[in-house]
N, C-alpha and C positions, 0 to 999 in steps of 0.2 A: 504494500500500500504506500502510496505517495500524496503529500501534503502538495498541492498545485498553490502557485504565488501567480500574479501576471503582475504587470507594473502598470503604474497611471488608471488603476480602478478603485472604488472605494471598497473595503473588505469588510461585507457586514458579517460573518462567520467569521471566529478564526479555529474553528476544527474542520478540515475537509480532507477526508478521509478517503481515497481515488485510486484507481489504477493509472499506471505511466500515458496510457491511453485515454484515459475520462469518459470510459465506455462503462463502468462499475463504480459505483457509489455507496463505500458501506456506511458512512457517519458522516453530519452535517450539522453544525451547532456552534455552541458558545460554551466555553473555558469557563465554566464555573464552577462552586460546589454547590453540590446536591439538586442538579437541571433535571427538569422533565425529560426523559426519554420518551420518544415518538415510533413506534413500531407502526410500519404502515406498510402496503403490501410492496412496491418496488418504487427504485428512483425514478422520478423525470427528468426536468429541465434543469432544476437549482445547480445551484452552486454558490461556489463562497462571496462571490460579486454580484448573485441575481436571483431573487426568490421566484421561484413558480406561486399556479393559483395555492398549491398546496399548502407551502412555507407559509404565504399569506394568512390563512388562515390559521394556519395550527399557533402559528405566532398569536395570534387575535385570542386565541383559547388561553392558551398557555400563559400569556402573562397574569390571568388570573391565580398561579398556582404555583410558578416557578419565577427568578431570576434571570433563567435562560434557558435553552432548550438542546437537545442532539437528537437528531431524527437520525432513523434506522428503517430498514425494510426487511421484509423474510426474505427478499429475496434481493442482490445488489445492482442487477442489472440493471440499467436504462432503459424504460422505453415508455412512449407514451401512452401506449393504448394496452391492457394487460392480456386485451386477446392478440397481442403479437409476441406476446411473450415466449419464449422455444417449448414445445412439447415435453421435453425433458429435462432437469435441474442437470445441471455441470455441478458434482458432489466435494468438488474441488472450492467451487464460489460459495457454496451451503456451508463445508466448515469455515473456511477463512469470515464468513460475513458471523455464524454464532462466534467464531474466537471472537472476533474484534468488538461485540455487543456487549459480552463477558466482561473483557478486556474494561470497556468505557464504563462500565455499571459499576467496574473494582475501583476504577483509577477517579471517577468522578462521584464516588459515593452517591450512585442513584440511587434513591428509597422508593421512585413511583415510574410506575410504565405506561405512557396510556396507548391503549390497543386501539387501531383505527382503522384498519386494513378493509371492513366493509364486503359485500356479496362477492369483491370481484374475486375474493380467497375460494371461491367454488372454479374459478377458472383455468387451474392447474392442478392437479393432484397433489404434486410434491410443496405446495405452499403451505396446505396442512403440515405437510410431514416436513416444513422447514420450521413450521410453530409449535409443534411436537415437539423437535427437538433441541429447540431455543429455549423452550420451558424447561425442559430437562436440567441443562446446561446452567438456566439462571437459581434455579431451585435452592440449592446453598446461601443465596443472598439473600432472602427473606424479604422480595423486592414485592408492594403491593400493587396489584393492577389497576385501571381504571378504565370506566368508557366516558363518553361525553353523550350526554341525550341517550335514548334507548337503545335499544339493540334492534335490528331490525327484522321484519319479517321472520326471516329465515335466521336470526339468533345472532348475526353477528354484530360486531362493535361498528358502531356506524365510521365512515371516512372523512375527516374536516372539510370535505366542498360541499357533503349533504347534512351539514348542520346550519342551523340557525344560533346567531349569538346567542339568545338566550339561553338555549339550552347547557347545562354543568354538569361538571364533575360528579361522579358515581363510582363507588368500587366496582369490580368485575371478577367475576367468582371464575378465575380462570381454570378450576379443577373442575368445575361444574360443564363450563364450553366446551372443554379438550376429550371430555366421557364423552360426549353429543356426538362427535365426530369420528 
């Protein structure tokens, strides 16, 4: 993983966590203690010089909760649309993206996760089985989950573009969703 710098841009992140390429995105955030972590289902556009709609918003949430924030995805690839997403997980980017989630949760004493990732977690099979085994991994930490607003329909954590501000912070009985599935 590679920290990306460019010059003559303003740098509103200073965690950016990338491949030498910027084709992979495992962590995106702010250098604090104790920030909200954002598990959402994969990167898009952001970066350390330009938020997407997403950052947008999760930022809009989050300052009600944290100082700062580090978004994560189950999954670290890029792309914008998740049904272009490859058929099959590279098992390779599954461990490297849990070590590094791990990693941030130890090195930034995170106590709260909030789960965002939304229906579109039905659109790959191994998305589940990368939140399976992100739960595993974090278990030791005794990190409590969260959703924002309800869970939708079909049970899962809603995604920060289909929230309204109104809607807050809730635990999320992550042992309870992970049996469901």
């Amino acid at each position: 993983m590679v920290h990306n710098m460019a010059k003559d841009q303003t740098l509103l992140y200073d965690l950016y966590l990338t491949d030498a390429k910027d084709r992979l995105r495992y962590a995106l955030g702010n250098r604090c203690p104790e920030p909200l972590l954002i598990i959402g289902l994969n990167p898009s556009t952001a970066n350390q010089y330009a938020r997407d709609q997403t950052l947008t918003r999760v930022e809009g949430f989050a300052r009600r909760r944290a100082r700062g924030i580090i978004m994560c995805n189950l999954y670290p690839l890029r792309c914008t649309d998740p049904d272009r997403l490859p058929k099959r997980a590279d098992p390779t980017l599954v461990e490297g993206n849990t070590r590094c989630i791990v990693s941030l949760c130890r090195e930034h004493a995170v106590r709260e996760i909030w789960a965002a990732w939304g229906d579109p977690i039905e659109k790959r099979p191994y998305l589940s089985s990368c939140l399976h085994r992100l739960y595993e991994a974090l278990g030791p930490l005794s990190i409590d989950w969260l959703k924002c607003g309800s869970t939708t329909r079909r049970g899962h954590p809603r995604h920060p573009s289909r929230l309204a501000y109104k809607h807050r912070f809730s635990p999320f009985d992550m042992n309870r969703y992970l049996s469901d599935r």
